[in-house]
C-alpha positions in Angstrom: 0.0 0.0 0.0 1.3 3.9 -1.1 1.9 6.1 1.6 -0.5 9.3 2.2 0.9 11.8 -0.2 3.1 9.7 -2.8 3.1 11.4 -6.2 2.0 8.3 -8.2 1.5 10.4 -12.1 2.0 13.7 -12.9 2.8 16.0 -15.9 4.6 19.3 -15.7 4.3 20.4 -19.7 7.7 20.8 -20.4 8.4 19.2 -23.3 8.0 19.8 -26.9 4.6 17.9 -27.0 2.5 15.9 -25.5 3.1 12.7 -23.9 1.3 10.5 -25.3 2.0 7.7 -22.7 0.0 10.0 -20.0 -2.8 11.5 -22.3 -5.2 10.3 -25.0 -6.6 13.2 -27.4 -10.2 12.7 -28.4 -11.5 13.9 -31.8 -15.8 14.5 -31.9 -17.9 16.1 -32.4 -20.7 14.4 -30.0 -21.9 17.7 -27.7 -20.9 16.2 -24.7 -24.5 15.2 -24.1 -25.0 19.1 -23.4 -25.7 19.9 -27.3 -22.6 21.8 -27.1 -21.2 23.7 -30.8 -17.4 22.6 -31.0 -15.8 19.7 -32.7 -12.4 18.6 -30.8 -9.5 17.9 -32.7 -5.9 16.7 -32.5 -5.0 19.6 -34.2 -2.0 22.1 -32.8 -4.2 24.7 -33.9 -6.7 23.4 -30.9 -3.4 21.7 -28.7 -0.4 22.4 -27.8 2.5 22.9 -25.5 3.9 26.3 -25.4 6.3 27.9 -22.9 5.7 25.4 -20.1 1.7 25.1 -20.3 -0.3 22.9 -22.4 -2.9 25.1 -24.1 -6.2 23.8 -25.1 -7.6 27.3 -27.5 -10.9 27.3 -29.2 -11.5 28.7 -31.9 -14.6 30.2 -34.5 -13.4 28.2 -37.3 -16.5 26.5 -38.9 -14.5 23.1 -38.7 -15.2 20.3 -41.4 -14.5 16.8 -40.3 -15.4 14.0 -42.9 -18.7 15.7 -43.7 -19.4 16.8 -40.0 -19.8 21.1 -39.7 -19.8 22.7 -36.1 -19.3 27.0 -35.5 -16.3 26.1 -33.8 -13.4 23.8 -32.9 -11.8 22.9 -29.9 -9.7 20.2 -27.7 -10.3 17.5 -25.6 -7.6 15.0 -23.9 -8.2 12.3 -20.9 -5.3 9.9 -18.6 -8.0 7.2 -18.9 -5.7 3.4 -19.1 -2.5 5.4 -18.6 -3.8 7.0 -15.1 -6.7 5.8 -13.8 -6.8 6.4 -9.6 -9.2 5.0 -7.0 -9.0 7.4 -3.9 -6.2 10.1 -4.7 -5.2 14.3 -4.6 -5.7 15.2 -7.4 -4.3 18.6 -8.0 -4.2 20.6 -11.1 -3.0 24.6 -11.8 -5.0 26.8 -14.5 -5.9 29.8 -15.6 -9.1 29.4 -17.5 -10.8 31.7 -20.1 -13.9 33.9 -19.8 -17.2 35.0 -22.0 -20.4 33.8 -22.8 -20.8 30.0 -24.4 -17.4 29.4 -22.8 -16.7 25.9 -20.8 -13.7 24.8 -19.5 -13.9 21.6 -17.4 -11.0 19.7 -15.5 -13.1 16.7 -14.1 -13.0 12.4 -13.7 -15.1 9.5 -15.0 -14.9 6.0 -14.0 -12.5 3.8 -16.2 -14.5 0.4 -15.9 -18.2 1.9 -15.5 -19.1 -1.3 -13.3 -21.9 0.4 -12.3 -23.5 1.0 -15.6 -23.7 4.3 -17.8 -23.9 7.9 -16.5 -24.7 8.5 -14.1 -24.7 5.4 -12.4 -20.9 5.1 -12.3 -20.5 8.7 -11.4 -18.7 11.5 -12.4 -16.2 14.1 -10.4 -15.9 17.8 -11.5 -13.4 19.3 -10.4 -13.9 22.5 -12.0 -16.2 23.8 -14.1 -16.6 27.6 -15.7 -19.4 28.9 -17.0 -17.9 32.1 -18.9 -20.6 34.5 -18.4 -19.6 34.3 -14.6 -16.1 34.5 -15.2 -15.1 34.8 -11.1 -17.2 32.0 -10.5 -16.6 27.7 -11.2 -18.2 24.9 -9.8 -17.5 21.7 -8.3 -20.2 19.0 -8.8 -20.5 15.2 -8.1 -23.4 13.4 -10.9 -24.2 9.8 -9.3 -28.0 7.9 -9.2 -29.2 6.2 -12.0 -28.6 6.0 -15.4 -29.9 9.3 -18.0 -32.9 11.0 -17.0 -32.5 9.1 -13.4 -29.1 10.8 -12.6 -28.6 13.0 -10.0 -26.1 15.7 -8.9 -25.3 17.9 -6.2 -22.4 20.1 -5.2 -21.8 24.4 -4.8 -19.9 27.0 -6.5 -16.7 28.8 -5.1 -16.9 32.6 -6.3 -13.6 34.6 -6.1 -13.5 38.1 -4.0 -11.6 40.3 -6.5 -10.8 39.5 -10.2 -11.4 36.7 -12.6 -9.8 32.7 -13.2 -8.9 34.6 -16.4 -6.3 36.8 -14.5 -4.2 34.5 -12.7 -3.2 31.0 -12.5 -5.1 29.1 -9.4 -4.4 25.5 -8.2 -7.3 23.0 -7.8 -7.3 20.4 -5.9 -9.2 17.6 -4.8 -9.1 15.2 -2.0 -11.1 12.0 -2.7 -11.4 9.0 -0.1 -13.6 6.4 0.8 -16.8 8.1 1.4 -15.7 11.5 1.2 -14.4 14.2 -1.4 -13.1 17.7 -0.6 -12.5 20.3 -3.0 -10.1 23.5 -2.2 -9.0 26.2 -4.1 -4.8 27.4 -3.7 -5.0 26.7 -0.1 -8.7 27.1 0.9 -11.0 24.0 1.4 -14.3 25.0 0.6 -16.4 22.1 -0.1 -16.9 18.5 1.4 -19.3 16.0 0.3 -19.9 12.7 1.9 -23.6 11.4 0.5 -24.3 10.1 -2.6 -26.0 7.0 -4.1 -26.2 4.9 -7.3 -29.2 3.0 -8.2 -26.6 -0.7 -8.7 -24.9 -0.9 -5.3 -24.6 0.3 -1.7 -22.9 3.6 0.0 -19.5 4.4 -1.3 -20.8 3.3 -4.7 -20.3 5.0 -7.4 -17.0 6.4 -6.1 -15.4 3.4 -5.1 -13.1 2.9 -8.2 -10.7 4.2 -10.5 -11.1 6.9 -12.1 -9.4 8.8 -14.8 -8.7 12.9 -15.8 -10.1 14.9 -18.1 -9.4 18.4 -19.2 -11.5 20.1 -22.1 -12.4 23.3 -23.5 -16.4 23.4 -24.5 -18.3 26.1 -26.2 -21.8 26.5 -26.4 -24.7 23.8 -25.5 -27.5 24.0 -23.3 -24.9 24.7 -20.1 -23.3 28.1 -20.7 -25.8 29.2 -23.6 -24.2 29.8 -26.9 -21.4 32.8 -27.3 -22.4 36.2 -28.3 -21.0 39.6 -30.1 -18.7 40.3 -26.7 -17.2 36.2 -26.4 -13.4 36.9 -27.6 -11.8 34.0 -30.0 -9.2 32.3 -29.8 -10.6 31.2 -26.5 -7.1 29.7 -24.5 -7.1 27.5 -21.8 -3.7 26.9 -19.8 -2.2 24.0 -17.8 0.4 24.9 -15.8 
């Protein structure tokens, strides 16, 4: 058994690319289940590393992918089967971009599902911005039954001065059994310790591995599409 606080994975951005033995890039152009307007691509347009950070930078491109036309395009990349963690820190420092019909997400789903589809295996956000309140993000557990039967709870951590486009902020999360924190630099701000899934008993859903993803949406249902004021490129940075 690890020790509290052994760094098992991590990824620093220093190189010339990515690695692909820690990350997997998605290309679709699926919504999210959230209807949302972008197609993500492995493109370096979309991608990148660049002076230490990865960048994930959407853009108002009217992207053609074999026959498939969306207003914009856009990145998506995951650690799932080359880091997948059952009770962990996980800990990740960004500086996140602003405006209407802009979503950035740094969040977890379960590697295995053994509890069936979403949301009866769960899923862990760690962060999500809704642009239009761009001093605001929101950390969410979804759990219960499978789609419409899912449920979700959690709160929103709103900053006192300034935006998470301003600055670079660390965001961690503490998950373990039956409990997950989530703090923000040094702060602890929220804890929850209740949730359900329709296929097994209390810690289930979040009682295996998980893996990380880190996305940058635009438009769907959740924020609303972009408007006149909504500034493109859109970048996203991992520090």
């Amino acid at each position: 058994m690890l020790k509290k606080n052994t760094l098992v994975w991590s990824d620093e951005f220093n190189g010339n690319s990515l690695d692909y033995s820690k990350w997997d890039v998605e290309e679709n152009a699926y919504g999210g289940g959230n209807n949302e307007q972008q197609i993500y691509r492995w493109d370096p347009k979309n991608l990148r590393i660049e002076d230490g950070n990865l960048v994930i930078e959407a853009h108002k491109d009217s992207p053609n992918v074999m026959g498939t036309i969306r207003p914009y395009s856009s990145a998506r990349i995951r650690t799932k089967h080359r880091g997948d963690w059952k009770y962990c820190q996980v800990k990740v420092s960004a500086k996140l971009p602003v405006g209407k019909g802009i979503l950035p997400a740094i969040w977890m789903l379960p590697t295995d599902e053994k509890y069936g589809g979403w949301a009866s295996s769960g899923e862990i956000d760690i962060i999500e911005l809704v642009g239009h309140e761009p001093s605001t993000y929101h950390g969410t557990l979804h759990f219960g039954g499978s789609w419409p039967r899912n449920k979700h709870q959690g709160d929103k951590y709103r900053l006192t001065k300034g935006t998470f486009a301003d600055n670079f902020h660390i965001f961690p999360i503490q998950w373990e059994e039956g409990k997950i924190t989530w703090s923000i630099d040094e702060e602890l701000w929220q804890t929850e310790q209740k949730w359900d899934t329709e296929k097994a008993t209390f810690p289930a859903p979040f009682d295996q591995r998980f893996h990380l993803l880190i996305n940058l949406a635009v438009g769907g249902r959740w924020p609303g599409s972009p408007n006149e004021q909504t500034h493109f490129p859109a970048k996203m940075l991992i520090d």
